[in-house]
N, C-alpha and C positions, 0 to 999 in steps of 0.2 A: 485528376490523379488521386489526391485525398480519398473521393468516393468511392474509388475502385479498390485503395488498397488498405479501407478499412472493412471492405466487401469481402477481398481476399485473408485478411486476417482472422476473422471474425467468422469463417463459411472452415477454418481449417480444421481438423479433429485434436488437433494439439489445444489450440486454443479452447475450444469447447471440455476437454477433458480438465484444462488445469479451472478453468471455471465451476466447474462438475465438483472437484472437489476443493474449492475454496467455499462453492456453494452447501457442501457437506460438513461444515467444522460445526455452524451454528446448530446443528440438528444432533450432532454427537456430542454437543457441551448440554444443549435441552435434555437430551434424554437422561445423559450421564448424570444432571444437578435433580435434575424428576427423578429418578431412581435411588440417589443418594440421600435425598431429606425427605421422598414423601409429601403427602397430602400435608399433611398437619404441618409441618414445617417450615418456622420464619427466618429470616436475616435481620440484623441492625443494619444500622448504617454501615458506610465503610468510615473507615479513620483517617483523622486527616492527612496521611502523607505526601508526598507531594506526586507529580506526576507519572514518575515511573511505577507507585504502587494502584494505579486505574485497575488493573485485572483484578486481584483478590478483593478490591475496595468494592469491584461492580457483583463480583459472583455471588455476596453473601448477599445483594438483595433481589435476584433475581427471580427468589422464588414467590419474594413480594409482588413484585413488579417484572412483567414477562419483556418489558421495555429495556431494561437493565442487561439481557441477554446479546442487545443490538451491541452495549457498550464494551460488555463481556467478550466476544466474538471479535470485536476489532482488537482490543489489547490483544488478543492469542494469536490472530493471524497475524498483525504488523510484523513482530520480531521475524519471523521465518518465511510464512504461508504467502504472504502478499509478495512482499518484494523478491518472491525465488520467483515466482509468478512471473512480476515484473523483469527482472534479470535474464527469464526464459525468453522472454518476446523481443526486450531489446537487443539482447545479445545477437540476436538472428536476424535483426532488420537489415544491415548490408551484409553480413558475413554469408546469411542463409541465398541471397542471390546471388551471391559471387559463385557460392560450391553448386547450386544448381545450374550456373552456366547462364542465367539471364541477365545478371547487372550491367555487359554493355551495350545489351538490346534496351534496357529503360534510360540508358547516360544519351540515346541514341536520337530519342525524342526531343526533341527543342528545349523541351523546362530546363533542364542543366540541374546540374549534381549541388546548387545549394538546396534550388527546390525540391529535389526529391529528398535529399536528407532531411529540408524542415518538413516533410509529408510523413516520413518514417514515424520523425519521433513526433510529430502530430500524433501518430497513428498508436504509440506505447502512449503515449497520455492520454487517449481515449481508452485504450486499455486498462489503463490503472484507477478512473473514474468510473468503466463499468465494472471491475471485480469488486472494487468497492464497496460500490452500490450492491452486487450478486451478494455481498456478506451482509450486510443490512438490512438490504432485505429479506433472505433467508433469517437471519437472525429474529426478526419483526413477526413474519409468520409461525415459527415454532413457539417464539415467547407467545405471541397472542393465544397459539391453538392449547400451550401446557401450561400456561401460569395466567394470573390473572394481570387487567391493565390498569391505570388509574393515576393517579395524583404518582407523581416521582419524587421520592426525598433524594436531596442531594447528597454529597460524600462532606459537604458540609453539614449537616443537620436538618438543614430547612427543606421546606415542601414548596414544588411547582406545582405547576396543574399540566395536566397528562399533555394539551396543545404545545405549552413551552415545551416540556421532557421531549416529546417528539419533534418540535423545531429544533432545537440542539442535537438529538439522534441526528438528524440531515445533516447540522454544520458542521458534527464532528466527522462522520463520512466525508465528506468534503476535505475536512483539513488533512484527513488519513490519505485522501488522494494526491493532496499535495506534498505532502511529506514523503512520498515516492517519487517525486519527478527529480530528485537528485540522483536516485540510481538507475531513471529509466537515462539519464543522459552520463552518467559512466558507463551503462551498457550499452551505449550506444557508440560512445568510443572507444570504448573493446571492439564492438563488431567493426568497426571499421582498419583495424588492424589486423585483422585475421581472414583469411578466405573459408576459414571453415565454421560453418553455423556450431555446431556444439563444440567445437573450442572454444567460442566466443563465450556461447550461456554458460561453461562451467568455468570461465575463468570469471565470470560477473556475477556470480554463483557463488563461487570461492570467494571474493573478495569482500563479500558481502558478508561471508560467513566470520573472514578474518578482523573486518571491521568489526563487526560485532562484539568478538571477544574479546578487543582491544578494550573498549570499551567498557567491559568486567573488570578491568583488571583493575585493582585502586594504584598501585606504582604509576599507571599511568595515566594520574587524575589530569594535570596541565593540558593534555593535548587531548583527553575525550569533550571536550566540550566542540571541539572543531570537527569531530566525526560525523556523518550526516544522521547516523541513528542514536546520536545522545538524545534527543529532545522527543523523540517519536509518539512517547507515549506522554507527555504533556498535555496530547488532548483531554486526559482525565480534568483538569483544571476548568474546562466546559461544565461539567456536572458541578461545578462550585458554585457558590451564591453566597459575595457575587464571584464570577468569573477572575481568575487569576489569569492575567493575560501576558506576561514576563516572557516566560517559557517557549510559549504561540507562537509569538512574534519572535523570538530567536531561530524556533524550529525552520518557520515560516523563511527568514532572510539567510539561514544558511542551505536551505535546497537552494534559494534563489541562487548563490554562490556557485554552489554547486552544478548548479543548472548551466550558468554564466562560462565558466572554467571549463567542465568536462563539455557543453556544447560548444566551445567556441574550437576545442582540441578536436574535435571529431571533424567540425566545421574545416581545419587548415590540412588533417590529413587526408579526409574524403577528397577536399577539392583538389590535392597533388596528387594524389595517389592514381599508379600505373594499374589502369583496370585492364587485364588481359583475360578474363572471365565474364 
């Protein structure tokens, strides 16, 4: 089941479009930062702020270091690009079967409606692991082809060598994946509310977006720390030396939360819920 409907996801023109252009941000922030400084043109370090300033910290040395662009590229997409992504695919896992008419042809099969839900969003967490990676690695090839590669200075002052800079580019991809598995499992309890696939993805869409600005707002400092995209870009604390790991590990245990919560709610509505579609 898993195989088929990470085949069916994956084989879609949806899926491949929003890929298409997540895989495009890294080649239009290259061009954009090559076009802006020129040949001759260096970066310092960045400063040490704390995690949420990773994007401006990574851009000023990219033209050093074409490696810097992987780190650049994920701070841009995180905030918007990734998890609309992610919010598109989850939102559509049951809702988009139900408006097509097949979800009580798959309840119909023996596995039962836990299995298929845990295959779904199996199936958005593969998802959010390979767009991830599509920005990474797009990122990795335009830095390599326009800027040059080498020893990485951190956004603390100090110098790796290009093997660690590039083990870390991996870890923090990874972490960036993980730090979306808390809205691939609120859209996943959306779609199971609604029988209609893009009601689903613009109310997980929406809410993503409204989370967001919650989150800007300083009146409502007490309760942004429990938003799932407080801590998102914490990954910048990876390019520290050493490692600031505080943040990480918050990030890291409130998707788990989130994971916990919004899957176990998707979990009691799917398994009640009158499938007449």
């Amino acid at each position: 089941m898993l195989r088929s409907e990470l085949l069916i996801t994956f084989r879609r023109w949806r899926t491949l479009a929003l890929l298409g252009v997540l895989a495009a941000v890294p080649v239009l922030i290259g061009i954009a930062v090559k076009i802006e400084t020129g040949d001759g043109s260096s970066g310092g370090p960045g400063g040490p702020g704390g995690g949420g300033d990773g994007g401006p910290a990574f851009i000023a040395q990219v033209t050093n270091n074409g490696l810097f662009l992987v780190f650049t590229a994920l701070a841009a997409t995180l905030p918007f690009f990734l998890p609309m992504a992610i919010g598109v695919i989850a939102g559509d896992a049951i809702a988009g079967e139900s408006n097509a008419g097949t979800l009580r042809y798959l309840l119909v099969a023996p596995a039962g409606r836990t299995r298929l839900l845990l295959t779904k969003y199996a199936t958005v967490l593969a998802f959010c692991l390979v767009a991830t990676l599509v920005v990474a690695l797009s990122a990795l090839t335009v830095g390599a082809l326009l800027f040059p590669l080498g020893d990485v200075t951190t956004i603390s002052g100090t110098t790796i060598g290009f093997a660690d800079g590039l083990g870390r580019a991996l870890l923090i991809a990874l972490v960036v994946a993980a730090s979306l598995t808390g809205v691939a499992a609120l859209g996943l309890f959306v779609s199971t509310l609604t029988g209609s696939g893009i009601a689903a993805m613009a109310t997980t869409v929406g809410l993503l977006i409204t989370i967001q600005i919650l989150d800007q707002i300083p009146q409502l400092h007490a309760i942004q720390p429990y938003l799932f995209s407080h801590y998102w870009l914490s990954f910048a604390d990876l390019v520290r030396d050493p490692v600031y790991w505080d943040d990480l590990v918050k990030n890291l245990g409130l998707q788990g939360l989130y994971v916990a919560v919004f899957g176990s709610a998707a979990w009691a509505r799917f398994t009640t819920k009158d499938v007449t579609a």
